[in-house]
Backbone as JSON, one array per atom type, in Angstrom:
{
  "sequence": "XXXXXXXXXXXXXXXXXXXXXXXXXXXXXXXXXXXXXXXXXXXXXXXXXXXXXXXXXXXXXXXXXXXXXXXXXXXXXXXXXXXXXXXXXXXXXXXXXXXXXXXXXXXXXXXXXXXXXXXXXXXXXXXXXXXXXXXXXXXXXXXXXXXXXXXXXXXXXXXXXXXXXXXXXXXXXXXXXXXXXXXXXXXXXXXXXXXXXXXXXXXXXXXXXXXXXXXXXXXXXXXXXXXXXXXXXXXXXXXXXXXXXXXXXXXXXXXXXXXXXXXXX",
  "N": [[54.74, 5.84, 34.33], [57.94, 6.82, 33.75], [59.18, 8.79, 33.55], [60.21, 12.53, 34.54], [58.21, 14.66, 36.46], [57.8, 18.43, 35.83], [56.92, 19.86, 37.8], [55.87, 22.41, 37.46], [53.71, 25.21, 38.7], [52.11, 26.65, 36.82], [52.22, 25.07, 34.46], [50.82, 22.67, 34.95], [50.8, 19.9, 34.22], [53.09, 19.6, 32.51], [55.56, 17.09, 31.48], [58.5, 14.91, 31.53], [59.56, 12.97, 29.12], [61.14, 11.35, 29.25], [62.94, 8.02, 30.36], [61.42, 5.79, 29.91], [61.46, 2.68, 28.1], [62.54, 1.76, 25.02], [63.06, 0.91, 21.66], [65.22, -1.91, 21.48], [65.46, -2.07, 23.6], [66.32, 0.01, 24.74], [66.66, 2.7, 26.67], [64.28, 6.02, 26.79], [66.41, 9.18, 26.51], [66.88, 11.13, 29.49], [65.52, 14.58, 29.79], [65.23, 15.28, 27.33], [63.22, 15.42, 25.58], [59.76, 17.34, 26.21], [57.04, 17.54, 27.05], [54.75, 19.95, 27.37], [51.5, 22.19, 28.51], [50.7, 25.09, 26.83], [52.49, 28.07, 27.62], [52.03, 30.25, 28.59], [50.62, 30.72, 31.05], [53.05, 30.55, 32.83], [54.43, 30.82, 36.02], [56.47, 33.16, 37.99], [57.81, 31.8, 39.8], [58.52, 29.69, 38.53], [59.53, 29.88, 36.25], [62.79, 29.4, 36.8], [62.99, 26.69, 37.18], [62.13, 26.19, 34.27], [63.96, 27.22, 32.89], [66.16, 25.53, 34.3], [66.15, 23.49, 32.71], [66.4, 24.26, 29.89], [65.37, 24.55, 27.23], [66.2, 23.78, 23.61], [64.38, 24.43, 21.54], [61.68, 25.02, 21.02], [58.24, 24.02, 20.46], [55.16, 24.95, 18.67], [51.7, 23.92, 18.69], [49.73, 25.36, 18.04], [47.28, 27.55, 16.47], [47.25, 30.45, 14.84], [45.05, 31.92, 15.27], [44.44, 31.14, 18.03], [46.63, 31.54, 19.27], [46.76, 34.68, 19.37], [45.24, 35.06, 21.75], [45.67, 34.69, 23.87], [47.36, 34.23, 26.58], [50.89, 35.51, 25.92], [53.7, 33.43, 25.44], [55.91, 32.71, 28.4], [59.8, 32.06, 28.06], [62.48, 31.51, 28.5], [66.0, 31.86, 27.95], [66.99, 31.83, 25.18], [65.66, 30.22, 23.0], [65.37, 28.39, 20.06], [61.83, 29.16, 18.39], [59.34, 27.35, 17.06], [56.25, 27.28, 14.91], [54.19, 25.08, 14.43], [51.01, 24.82, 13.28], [48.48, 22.73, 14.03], [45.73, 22.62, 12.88], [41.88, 22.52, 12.36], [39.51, 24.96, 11.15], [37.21, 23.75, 10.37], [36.2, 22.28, 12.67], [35.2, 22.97, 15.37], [35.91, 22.58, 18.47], [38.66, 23.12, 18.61], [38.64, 25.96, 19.11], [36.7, 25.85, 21.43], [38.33, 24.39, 23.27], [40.3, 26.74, 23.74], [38.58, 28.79, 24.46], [37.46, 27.17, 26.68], [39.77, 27.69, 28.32], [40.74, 29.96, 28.68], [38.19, 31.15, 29.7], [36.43, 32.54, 28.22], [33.18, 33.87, 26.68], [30.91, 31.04, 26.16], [28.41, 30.84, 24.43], [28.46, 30.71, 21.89], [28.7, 28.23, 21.0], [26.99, 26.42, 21.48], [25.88, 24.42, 19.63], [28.1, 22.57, 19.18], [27.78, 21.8, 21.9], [25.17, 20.57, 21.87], [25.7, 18.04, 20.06], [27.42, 16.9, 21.46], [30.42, 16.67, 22.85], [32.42, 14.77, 23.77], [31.79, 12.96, 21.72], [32.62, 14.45, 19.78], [35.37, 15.09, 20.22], [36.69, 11.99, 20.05], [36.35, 12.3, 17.34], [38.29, 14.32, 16.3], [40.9, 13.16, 17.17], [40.66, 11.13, 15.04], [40.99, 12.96, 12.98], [43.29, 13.35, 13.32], [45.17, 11.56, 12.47], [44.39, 12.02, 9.32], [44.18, 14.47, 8.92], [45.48, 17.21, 6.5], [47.37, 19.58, 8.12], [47.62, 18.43, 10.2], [48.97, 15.62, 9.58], [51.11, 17.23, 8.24], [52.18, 19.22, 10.61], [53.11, 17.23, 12.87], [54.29, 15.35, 11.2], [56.69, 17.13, 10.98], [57.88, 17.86, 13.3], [58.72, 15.84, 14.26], [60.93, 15.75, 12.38], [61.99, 17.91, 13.75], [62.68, 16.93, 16.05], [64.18, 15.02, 15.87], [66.99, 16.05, 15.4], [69.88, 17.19, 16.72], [70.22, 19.62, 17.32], [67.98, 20.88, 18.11], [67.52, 19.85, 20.91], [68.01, 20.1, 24.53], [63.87, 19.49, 23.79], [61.23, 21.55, 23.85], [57.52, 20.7, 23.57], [53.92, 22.21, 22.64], [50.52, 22.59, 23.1], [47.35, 24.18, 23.44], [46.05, 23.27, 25.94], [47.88, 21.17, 26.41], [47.18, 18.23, 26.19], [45.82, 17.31, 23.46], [46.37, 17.71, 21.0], [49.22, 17.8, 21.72], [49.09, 15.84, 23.32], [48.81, 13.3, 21.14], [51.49, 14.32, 19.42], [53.0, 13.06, 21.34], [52.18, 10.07, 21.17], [53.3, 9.72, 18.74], [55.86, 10.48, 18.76], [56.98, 8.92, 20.9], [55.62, 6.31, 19.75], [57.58, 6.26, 17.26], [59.73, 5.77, 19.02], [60.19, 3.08, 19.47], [58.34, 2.5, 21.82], [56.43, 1.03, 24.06], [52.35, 0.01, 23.29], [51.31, 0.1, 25.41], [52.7, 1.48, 27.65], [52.74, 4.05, 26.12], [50.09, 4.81, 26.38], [50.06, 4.97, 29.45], [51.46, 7.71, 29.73], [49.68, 9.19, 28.1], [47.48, 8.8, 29.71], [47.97, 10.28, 32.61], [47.21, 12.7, 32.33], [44.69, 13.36, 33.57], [45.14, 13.21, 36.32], [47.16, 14.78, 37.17], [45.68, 17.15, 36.66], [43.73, 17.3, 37.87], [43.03, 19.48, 39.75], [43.31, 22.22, 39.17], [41.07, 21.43, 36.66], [38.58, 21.46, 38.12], [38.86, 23.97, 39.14], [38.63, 25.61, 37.08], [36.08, 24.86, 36.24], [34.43, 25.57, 38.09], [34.76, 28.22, 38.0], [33.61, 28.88, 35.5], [31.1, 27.87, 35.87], [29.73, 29.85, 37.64], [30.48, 32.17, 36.18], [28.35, 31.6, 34.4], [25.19, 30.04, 34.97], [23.61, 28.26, 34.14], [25.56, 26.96, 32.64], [25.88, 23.77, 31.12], [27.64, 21.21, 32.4], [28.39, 19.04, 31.36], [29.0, 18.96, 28.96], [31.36, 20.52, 29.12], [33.12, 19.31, 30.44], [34.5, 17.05, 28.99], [36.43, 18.24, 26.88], [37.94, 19.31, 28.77], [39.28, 16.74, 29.38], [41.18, 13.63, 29.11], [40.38, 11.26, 27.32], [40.65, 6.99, 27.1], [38.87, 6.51, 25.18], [39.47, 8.67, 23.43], [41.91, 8.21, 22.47], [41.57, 5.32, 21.06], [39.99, 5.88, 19.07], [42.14, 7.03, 17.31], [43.85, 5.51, 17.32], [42.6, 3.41, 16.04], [41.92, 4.57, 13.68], [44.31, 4.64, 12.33], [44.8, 2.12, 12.11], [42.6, 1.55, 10.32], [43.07, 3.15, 7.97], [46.51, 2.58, 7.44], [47.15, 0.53, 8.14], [48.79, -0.2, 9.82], [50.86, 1.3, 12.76], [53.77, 1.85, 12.06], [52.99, 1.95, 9.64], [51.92, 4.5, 8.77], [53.77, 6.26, 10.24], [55.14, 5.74, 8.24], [53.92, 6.45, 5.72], [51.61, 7.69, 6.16], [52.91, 10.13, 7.13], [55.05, 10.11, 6.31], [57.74, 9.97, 7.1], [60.99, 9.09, 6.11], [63.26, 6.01, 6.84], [65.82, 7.09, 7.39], [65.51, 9.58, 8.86], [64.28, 8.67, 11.53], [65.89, 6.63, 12.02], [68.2, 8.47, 13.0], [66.48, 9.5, 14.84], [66.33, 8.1, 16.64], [68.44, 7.69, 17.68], [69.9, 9.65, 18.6], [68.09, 10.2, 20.68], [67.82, 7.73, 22.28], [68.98, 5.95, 25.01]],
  "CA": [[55.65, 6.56, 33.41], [59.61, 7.17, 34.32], [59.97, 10.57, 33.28], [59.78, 13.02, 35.65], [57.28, 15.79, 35.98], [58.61, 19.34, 36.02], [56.55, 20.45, 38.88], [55.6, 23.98, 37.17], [52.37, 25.33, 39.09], [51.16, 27.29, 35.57], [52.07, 23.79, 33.77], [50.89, 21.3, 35.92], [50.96, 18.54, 33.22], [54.09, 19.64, 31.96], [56.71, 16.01, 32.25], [59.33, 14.79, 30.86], [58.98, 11.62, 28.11], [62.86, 10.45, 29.58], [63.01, 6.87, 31.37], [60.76, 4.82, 28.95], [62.25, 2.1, 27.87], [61.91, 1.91, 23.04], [63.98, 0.05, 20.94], [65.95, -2.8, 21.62], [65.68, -2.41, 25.34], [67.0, 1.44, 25.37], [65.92, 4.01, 27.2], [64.25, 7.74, 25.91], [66.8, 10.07, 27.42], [65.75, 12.36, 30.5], [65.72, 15.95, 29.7], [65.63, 15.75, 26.07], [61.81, 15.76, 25.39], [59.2, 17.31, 26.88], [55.65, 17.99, 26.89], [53.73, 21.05, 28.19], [50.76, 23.33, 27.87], [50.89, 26.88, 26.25], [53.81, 28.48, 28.29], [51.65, 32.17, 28.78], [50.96, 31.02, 32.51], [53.77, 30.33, 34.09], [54.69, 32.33, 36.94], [57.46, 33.91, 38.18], [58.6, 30.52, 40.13], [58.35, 28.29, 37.06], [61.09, 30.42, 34.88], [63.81, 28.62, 36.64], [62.35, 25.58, 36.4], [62.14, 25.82, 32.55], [65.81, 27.55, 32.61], [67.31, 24.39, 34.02], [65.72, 22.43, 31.31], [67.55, 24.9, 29.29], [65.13, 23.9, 25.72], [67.11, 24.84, 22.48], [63.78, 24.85, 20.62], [59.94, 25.2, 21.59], [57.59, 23.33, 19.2], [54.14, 25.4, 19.42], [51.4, 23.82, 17.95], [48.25, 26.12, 18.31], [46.79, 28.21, 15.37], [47.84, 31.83, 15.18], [43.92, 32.72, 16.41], [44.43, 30.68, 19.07], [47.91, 32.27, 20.45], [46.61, 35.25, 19.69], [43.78, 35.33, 22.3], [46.16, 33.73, 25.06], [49.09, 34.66, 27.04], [52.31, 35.1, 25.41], [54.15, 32.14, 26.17], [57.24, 33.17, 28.71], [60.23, 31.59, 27.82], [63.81, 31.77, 29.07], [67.12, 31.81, 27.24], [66.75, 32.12, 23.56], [65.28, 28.92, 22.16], [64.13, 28.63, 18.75], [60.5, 28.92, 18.73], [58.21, 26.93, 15.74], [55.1, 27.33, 15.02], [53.75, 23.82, 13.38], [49.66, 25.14, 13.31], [47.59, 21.89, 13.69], [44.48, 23.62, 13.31], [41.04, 22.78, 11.45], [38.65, 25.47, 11.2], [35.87, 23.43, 10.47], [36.18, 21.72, 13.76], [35.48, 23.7, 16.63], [37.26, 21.89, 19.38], [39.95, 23.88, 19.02], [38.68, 27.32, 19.74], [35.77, 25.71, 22.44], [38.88, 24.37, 24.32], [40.68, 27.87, 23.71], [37.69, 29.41, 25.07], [37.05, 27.61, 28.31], [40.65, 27.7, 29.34], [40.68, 31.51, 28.96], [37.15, 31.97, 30.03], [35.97, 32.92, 27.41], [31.47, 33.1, 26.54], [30.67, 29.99, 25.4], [27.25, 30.6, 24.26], [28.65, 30.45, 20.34], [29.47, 26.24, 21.1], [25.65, 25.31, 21.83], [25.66, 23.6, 18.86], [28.84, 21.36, 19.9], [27.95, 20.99, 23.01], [24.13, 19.29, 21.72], [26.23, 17.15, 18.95], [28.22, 15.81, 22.31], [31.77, 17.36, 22.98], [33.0, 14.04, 23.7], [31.98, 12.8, 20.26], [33.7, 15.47, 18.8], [37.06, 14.84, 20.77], [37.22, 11.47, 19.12], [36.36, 12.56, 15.63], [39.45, 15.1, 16.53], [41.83, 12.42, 16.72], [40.78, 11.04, 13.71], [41.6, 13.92, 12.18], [44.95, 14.06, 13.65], [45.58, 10.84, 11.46], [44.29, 12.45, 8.09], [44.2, 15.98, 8.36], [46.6, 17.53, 6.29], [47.76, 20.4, 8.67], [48.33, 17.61, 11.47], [50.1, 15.1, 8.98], [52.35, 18.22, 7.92], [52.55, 19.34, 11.82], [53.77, 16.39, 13.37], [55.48, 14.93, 10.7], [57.7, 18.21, 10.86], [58.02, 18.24, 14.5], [59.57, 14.74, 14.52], [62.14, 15.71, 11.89], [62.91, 18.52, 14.19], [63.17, 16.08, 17.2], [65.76, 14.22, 15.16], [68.0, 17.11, 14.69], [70.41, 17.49, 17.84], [70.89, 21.09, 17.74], [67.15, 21.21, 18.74], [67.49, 19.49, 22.51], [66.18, 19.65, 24.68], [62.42, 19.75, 22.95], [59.66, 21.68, 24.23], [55.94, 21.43, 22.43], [52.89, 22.11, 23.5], [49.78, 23.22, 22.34], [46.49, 25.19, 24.52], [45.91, 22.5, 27.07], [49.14, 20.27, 26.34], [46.3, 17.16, 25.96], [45.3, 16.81, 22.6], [47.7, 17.75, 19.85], [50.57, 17.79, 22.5], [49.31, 14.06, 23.16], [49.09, 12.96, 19.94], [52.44, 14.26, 19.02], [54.12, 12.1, 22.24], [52.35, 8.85, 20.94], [53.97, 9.65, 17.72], [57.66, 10.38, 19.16], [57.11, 7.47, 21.33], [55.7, 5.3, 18.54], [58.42, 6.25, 16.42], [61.1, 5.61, 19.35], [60.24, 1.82, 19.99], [57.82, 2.18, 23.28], [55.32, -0.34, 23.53], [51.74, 1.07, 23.61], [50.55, 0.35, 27.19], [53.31, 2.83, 28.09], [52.25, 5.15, 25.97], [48.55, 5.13, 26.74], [49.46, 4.59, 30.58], [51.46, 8.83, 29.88], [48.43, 9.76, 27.91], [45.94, 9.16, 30.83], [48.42, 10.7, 33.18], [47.07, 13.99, 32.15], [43.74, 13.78, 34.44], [45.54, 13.15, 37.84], [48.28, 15.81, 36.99], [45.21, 18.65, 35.74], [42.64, 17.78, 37.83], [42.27, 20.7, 40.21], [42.75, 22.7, 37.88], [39.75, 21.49, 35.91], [38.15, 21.92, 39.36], [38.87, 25.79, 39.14], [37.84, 25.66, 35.78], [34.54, 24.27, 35.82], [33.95, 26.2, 39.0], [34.05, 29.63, 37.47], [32.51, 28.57, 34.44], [29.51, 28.03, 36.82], [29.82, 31.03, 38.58], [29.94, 33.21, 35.15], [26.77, 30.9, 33.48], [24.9, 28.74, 35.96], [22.88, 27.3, 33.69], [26.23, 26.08, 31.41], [26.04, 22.05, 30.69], [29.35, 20.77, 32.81], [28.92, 17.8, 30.81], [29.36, 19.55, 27.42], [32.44, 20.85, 29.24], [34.67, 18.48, 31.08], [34.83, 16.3, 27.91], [37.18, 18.82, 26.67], [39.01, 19.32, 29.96], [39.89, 15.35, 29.95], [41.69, 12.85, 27.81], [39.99, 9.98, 27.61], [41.01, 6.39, 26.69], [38.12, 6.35, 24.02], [39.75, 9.12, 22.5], [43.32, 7.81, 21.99], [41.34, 4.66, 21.19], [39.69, 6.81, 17.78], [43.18, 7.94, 16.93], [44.71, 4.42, 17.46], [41.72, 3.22, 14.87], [42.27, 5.33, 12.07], [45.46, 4.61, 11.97], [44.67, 1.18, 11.73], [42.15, 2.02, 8.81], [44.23, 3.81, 6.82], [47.47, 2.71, 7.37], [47.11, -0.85, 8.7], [49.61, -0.21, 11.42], [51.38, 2.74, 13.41], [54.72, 1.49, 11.33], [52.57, 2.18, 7.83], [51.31, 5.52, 9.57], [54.77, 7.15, 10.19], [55.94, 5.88, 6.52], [52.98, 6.66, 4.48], [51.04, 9.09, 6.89], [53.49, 11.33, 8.06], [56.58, 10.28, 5.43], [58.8, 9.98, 7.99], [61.82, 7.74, 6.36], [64.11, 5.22, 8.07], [66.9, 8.17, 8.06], [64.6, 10.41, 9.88], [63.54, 7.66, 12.49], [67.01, 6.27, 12.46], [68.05, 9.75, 13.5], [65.34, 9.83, 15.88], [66.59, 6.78, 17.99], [70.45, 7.66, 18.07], [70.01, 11.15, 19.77], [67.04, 10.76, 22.28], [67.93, 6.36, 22.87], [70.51, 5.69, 25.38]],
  "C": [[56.91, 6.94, 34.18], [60.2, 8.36, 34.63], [59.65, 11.03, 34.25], [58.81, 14.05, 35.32], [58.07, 17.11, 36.85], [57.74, 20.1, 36.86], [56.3, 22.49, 38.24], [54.15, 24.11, 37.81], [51.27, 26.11, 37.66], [51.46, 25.96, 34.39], [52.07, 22.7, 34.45], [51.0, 20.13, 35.31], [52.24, 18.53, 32.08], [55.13, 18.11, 32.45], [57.88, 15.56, 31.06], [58.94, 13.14, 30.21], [60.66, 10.85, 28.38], [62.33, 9.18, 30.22], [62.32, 5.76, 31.1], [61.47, 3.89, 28.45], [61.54, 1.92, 25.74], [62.54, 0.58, 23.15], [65.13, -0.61, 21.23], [66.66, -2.84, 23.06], [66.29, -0.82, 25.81], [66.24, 2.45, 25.81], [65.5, 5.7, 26.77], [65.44, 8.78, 26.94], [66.31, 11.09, 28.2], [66.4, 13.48, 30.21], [65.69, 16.49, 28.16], [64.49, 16.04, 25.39], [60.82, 16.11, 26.43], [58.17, 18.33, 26.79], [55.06, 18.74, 27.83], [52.26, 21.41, 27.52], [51.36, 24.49, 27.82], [51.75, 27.04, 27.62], [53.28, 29.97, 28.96], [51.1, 31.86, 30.33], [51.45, 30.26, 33.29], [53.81, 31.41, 34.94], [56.02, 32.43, 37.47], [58.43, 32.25, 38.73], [58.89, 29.48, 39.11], [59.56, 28.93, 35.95], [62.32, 29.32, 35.32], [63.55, 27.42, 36.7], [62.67, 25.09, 35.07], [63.55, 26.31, 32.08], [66.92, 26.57, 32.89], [67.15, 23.34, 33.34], [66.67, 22.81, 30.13], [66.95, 24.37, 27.64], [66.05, 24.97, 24.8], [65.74, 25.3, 21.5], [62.41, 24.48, 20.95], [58.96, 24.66, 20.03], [56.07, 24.03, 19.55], [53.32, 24.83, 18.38], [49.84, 24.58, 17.77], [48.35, 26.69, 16.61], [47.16, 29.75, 15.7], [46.49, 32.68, 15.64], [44.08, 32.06, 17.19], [45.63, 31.5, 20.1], [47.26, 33.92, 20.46], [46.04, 36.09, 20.64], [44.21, 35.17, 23.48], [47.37, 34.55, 25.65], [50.16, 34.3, 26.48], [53.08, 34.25, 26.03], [55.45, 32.91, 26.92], [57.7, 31.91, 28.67], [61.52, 32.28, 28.58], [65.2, 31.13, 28.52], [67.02, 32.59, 25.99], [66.24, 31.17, 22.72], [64.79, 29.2, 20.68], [62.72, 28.45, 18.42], [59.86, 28.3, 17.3], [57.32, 26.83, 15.44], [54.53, 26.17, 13.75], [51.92, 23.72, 14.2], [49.28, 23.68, 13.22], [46.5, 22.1, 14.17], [42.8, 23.29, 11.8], [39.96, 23.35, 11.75], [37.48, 25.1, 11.36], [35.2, 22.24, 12.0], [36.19, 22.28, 14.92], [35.6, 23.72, 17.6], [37.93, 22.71, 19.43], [39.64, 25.34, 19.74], [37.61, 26.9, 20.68], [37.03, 25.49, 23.27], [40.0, 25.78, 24.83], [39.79, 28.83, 24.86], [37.32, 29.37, 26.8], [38.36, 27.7, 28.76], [40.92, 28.98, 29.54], [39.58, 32.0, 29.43], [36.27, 33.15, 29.98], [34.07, 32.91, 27.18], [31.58, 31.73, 25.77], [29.75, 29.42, 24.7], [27.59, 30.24, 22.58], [29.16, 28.83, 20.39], [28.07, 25.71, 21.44], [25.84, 24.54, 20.93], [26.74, 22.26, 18.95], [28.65, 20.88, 20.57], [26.08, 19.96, 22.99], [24.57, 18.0, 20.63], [27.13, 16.06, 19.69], [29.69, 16.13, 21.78], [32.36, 15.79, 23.07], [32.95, 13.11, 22.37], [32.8, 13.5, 19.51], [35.35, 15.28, 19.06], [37.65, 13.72, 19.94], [36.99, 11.63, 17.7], [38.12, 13.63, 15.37], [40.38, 14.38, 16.39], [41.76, 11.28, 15.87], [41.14, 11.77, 12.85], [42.84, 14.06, 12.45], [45.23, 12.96, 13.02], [45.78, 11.01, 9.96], [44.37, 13.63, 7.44], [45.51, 16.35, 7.9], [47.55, 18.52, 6.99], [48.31, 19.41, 9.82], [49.08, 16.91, 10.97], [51.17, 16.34, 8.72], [52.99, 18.37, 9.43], [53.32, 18.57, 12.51], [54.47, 15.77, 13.0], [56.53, 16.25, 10.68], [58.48, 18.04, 12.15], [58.95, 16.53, 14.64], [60.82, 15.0, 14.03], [62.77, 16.64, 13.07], [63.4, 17.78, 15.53], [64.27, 15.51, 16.89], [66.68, 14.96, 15.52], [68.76, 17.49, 16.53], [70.64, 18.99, 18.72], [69.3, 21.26, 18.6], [66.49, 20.62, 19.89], [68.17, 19.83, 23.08], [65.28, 20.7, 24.18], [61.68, 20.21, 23.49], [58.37, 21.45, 23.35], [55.39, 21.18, 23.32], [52.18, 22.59, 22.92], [48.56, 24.09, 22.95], [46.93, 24.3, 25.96], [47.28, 21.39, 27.03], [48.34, 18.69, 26.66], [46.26, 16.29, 25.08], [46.16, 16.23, 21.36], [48.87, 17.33, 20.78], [50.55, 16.08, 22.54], [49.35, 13.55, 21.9], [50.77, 12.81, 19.17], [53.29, 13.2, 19.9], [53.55, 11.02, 22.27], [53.16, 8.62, 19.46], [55.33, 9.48, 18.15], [57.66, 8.84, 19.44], [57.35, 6.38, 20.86], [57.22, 4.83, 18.06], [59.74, 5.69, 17.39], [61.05, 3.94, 19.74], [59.35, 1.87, 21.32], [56.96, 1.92, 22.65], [54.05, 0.75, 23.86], [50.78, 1.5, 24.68], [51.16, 1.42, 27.86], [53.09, 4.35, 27.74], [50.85, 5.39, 26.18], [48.64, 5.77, 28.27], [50.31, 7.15, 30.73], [50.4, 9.44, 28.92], [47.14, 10.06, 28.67], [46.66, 9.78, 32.09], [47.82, 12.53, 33.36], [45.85, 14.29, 33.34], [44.28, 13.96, 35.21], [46.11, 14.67, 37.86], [47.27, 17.1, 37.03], [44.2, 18.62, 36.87], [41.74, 18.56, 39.41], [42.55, 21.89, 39.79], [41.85, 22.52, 36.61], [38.9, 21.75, 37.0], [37.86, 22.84, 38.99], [38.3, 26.27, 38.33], [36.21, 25.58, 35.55], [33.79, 25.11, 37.23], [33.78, 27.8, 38.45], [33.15, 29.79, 36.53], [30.87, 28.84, 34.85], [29.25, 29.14, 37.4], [29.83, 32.13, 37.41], [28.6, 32.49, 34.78], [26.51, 29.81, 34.07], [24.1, 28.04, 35.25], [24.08, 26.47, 32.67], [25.95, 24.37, 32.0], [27.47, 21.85, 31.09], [29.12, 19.85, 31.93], [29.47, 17.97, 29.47], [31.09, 20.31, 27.62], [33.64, 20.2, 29.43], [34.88, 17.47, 30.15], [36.47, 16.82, 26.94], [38.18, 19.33, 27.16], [39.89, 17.98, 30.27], [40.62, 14.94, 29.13], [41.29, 11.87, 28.76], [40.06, 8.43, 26.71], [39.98, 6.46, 25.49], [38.85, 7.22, 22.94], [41.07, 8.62, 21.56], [42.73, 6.77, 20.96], [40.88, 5.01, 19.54], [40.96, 6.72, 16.77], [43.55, 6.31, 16.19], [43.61, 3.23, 15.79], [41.82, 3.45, 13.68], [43.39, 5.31, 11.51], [45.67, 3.49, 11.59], [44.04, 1.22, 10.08], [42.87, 2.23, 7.84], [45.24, 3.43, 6.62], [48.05, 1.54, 7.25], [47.68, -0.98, 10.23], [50.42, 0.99, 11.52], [52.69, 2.81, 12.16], [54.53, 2.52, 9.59], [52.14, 4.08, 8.03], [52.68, 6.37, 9.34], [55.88, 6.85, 9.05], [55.22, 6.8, 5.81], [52.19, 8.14, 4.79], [52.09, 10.19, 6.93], [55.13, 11.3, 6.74], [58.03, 10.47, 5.97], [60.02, 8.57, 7.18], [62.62, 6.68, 7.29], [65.58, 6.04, 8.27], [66.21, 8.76, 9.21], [64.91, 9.67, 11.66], [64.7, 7.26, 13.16], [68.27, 7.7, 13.81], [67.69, 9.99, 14.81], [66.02, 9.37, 17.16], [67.69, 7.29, 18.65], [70.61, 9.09, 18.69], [69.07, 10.74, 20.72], [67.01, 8.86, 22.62], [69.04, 6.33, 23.6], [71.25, 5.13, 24.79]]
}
């Protein structure tokens, strides 16, 4: 991947989606998109960091129980903040990965974690094809990518993984990159996270030694199977990514057109 990574120690998988090459051989511009997790721990060194990014507008996509439970995101300037919820209750993914990244009990998830957490991950991004809160979410979040006044883009969502990935094979999609590129910054996320899943899975053990790591680090990863779900259903339904960000998401060829001519060299 081209882009760079913004070296934040409380967003270690925070990077930039610049240096890709889309449509008709042009490049995503650097500095104009860019994908994090939740923003509530940075630390004191990481403000200027995110101040010479200088975003005009923060895309958050958590659930309002989810932010509530978490560190307020710090931010720096004045950006416009949005809250595009892609959140289904009846899926509890969202608040298990809420849970272990705050370290949280986890004894209310036995039942996920005997149904197989990594099953559940890809049923998750099936749902980010059909659910209506994620079609609304991300088709929103593109229009606002369009829109110049709002770069540079932050989003992000708990872990900046799931939804956050999802949304940057959509941009991507939508900007002309092919989809080995985008898979090869979707699996970028282990290297970038993973001693901090380390730390993670180490206290975990150290509050509940009998927890199931395997019921855990499914939810700490992104794994090609899951994209692989996503990339499926979109087929299903849609036939192709193309039919997906017409039909799925209702994105027109203004929108899209839009899309290219601010964030394409």
């Amino acid at each position: 991947m081209a882009g760079r990574d913004w070296a934040m120690v409380g967003a270690p998988n925070a990077r930039d989606l610049g240096g890709v090459v889309g449509a008709d051989g042009r490049r995503v511009r650097v500095g104009r998109l860019i994908r994090t997790p939740a923003l509530g721990r940075l630390t004191d060194e990481d403000l200027p960091v995110l101040a010479k990014l200088g975003p005009a507008c923060v895309i958050d996509l958590r659930d309002g129980s989810e932010i509530a439970v978490a560190p307020a995101d710090r931010l720096v300037g004045e950006p416009r903040v949005v809250h595009l919820p892609v959140h289904d209750p009846e899926h509890p993914v969202f608040t298990y990965v809420s849970a272990v990244l705050l370290g949280h009990d986890l004894d209310a998830y036995a039942e996920l974690a005997r149904q197989g957490t990594a099953a559940a991950m890809a049923e998750i991004y099936r749902w980010f094809v059909t659910g209506a809160s994620a079609r609304a979410g991300f088709a929103e979040a593109v229009r606002l990518a369009a829109r110049p006044e709002n770069l540079p883009l932050v989003y992000h969502c708990s872990a900046g993984k799931d939804r956050t990935g999802w949304l940057t094979v959509v941009l991507l999609s939508a900007l002309g990159v092919d989809e080995a590129t985008i898979r090869a910054d979707y699996l970028r996320n282990n290297p970038l996270t993973e001693s901090l899943r380390a730390v993670i899975v180490e206290a975990l053990r150290r509050r509940q030694p009998e927890l199931d790591v395997d019921a855990v680090v499914p939810v700490l990863e992104v794994r090609p199977e899951y994209l692989d779900a996503g990339y499926r259903e979109v087929r299903r339904v849609h036939g192709s990514f193309e039919g997906y960000l017409r039909d799925g998401l209702g994105l027109g060829d203004d929108v899209l057109t839009e899309l290219r001519a601010h964030l394409l060299e």
